[in-house]
C-alpha positions in Angstrom: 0.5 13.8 -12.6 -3.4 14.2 -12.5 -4.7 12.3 -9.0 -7.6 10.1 -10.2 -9.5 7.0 -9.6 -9.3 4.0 -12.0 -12.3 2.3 -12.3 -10.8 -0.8 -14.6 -11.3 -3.1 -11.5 -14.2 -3.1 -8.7 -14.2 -2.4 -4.5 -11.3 -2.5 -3.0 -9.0 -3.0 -6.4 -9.3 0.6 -7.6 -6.1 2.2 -7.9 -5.8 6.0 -7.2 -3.6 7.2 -9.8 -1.4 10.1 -8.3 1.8 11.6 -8.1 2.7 9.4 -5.0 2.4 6.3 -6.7 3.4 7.5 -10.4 6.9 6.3 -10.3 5.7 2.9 -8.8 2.8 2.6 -11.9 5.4 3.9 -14.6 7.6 0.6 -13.2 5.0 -2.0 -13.5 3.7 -0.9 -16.9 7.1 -0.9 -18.5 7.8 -4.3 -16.5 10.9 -3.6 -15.3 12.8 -6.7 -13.9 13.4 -6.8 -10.6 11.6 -4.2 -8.9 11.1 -3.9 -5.2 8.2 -1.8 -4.3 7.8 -0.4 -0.8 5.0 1.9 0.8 2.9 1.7 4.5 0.0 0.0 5.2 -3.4 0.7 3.0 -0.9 2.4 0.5 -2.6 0.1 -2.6 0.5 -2.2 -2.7 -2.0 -5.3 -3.3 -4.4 -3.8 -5.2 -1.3 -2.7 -7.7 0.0 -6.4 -7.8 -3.5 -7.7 -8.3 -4.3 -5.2 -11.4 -0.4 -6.0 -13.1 -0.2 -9.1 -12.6 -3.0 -9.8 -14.8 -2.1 -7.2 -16.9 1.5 -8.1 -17.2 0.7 -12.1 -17.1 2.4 -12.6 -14.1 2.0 -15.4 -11.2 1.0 -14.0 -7.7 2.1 -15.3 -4.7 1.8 -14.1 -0.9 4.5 -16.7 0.6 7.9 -17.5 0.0 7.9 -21.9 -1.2 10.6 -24.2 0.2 10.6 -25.9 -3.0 11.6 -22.9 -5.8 10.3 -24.7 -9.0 9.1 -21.3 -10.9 9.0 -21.0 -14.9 7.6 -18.0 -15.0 7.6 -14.1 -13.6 6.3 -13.6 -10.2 4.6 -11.1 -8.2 5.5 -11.2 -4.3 3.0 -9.7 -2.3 4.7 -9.8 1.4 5.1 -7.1 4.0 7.2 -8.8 6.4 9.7 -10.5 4.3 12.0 -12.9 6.4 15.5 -10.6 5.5 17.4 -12.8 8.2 16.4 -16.4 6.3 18.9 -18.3 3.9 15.3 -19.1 2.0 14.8 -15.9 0.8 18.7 -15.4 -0.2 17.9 -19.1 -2.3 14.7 -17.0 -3.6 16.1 -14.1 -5.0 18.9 -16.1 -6.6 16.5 -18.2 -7.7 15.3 -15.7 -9.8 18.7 -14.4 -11.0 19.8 -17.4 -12.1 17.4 -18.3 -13.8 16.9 -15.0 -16.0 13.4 -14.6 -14.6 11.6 -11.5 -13.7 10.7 -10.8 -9.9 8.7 -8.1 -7.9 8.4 -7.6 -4.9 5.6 -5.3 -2.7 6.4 -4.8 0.8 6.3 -2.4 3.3 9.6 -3.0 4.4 12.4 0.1 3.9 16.3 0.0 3.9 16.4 3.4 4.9 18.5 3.3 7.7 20.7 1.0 9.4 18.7 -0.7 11.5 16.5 -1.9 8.8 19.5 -3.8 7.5 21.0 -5.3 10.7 21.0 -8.8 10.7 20.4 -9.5 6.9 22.5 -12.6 5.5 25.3 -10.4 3.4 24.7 -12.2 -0.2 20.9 -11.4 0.3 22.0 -7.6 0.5 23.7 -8.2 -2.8 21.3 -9.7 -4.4 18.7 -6.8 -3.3 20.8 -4.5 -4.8 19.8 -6.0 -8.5 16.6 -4.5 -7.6 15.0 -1.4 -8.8 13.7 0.1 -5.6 11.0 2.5 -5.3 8.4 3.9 -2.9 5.2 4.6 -2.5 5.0 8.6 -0.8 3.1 9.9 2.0 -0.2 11.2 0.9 -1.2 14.6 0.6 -4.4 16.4 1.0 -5.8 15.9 -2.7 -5.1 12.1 -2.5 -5.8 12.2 1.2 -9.5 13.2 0.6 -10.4 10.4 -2.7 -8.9 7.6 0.0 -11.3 8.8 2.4 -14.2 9.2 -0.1 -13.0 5.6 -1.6 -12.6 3.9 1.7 -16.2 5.1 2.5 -17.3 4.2 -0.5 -16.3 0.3 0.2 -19.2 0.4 2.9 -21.6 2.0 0.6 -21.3 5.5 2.5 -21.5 8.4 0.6 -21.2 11.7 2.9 -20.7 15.5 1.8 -17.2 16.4 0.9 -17.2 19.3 3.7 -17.4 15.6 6.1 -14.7 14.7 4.7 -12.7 18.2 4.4 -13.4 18.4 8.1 -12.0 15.3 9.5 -9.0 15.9 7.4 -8.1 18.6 10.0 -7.9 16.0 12.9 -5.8 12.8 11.5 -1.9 12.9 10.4 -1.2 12.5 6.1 -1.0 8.9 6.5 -3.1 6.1 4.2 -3.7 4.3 7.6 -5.1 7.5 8.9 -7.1 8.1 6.1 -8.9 4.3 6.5 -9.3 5.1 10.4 -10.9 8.0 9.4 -13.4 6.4 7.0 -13.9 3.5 9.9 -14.7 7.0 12.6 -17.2 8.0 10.1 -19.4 5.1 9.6 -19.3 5.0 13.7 -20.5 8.2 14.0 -23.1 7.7 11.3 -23.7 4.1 13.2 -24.0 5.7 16.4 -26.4 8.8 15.6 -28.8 7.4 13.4 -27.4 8.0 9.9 -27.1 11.6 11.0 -23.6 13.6 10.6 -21.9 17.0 11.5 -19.3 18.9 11.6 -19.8 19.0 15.3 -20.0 15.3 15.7 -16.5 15.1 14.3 -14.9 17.8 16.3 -16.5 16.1 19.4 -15.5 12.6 18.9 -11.8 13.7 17.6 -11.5 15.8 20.5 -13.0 12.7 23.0 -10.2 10.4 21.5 -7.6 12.9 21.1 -7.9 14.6 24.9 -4.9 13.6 27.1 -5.9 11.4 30.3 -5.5 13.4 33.5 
């Protein structure tokens, strides 16, 4: 899949359209079900359930109710969800029985054991109705439009060598790539609008040096 920007929606709601998300996009357009989508931090989970649940006509919520009176599809946009609480089980059944579509975006994983340990049985079951599929790690072509698009937020527009350069320092991470669009408007901040490729190496080196 080509890696590009969608422009349909404005700021901080454009979706970058790329091989590490194309699973997740395929699932929401063909509006799948149940669907549990999982990816880290600054991965464009809410920006994905902000753009389809409009397109899709679906409800989006950011809590899980006490009172379950739903009539319609929903869109749960929670990282933390509480695995451990009956609530949730009475949630997802919720949903089951009553033949109505749910997906969920979280940055939780079921990738090991640990990640499971604790969860009320009949909740695991019910998970497993779930489509589950994850956001990837990025790499460098992606890597470089978050950068560009997180700068872009703050009305910062640098050279693309900037941006090639700093890629050298930080790990393939979307939470990486934000921190390094936050280290960029600092350095422009802190030296009058004025940016280098020595400025980087310096302050990367500063915050990267071991303390003695």
């Amino acid at each position: 899949m080509q890696t590009f920007l969608s422009f349909e929606s404005s700021s901080d709601d454009q979706i970058i359209e790329s091989n590490e998300n194309e699973l997740v996009i395929r699932a929401l357009q063909e509006n799948k079900k149940y669907v549990f989508i999982c990816g880290p931090d600054k991965s464009g989970k809410s920006s994905l359930a902000r753009k389809y649940s409009r397109i899709n006509k679906k409800k989006l919520i950011y809590d899980i109710p006490e009172k379950l009176v739903f009539d319609q599809d929903i869109y749960l946009d929670l990282n933390h969800l509480p695995l451990r609480s009956e609530n949730f089980f009475h949630f997802l059944q919720y949903f089951i029985s009553n033949n109505l579509n749910l997906t969920i975006f979280s940055n939780q994983t079921f990738e090991d054991n640990s990640s499971i340990s604790g969860i009320i049985p009949d909740t695991l079951s019910r998970l497993k109705s779930f489509t589950f599929i994850t956001i990837n790690p990025p790499q460098d072509q992606l890597l470089f439009l978050l950068i560009e698009k997180f700068l872009k937020n703050k009305s910062i527009i640098v050279h693309p060598k900037i941006i090639k350069h700093i890629m050298n320092y930080i790990q393939r991470t979307y939470d990486d790539a934000f921190q390094a669009s936050e280290a960029i408007n600092h350095l422009l901040y802190e030296n009058n609008h004025n940016i280098n490729l020595s400025l980087i190496s310096e302050y990367y080196e500063q915050i990267q040096r071991p303390l003695s």
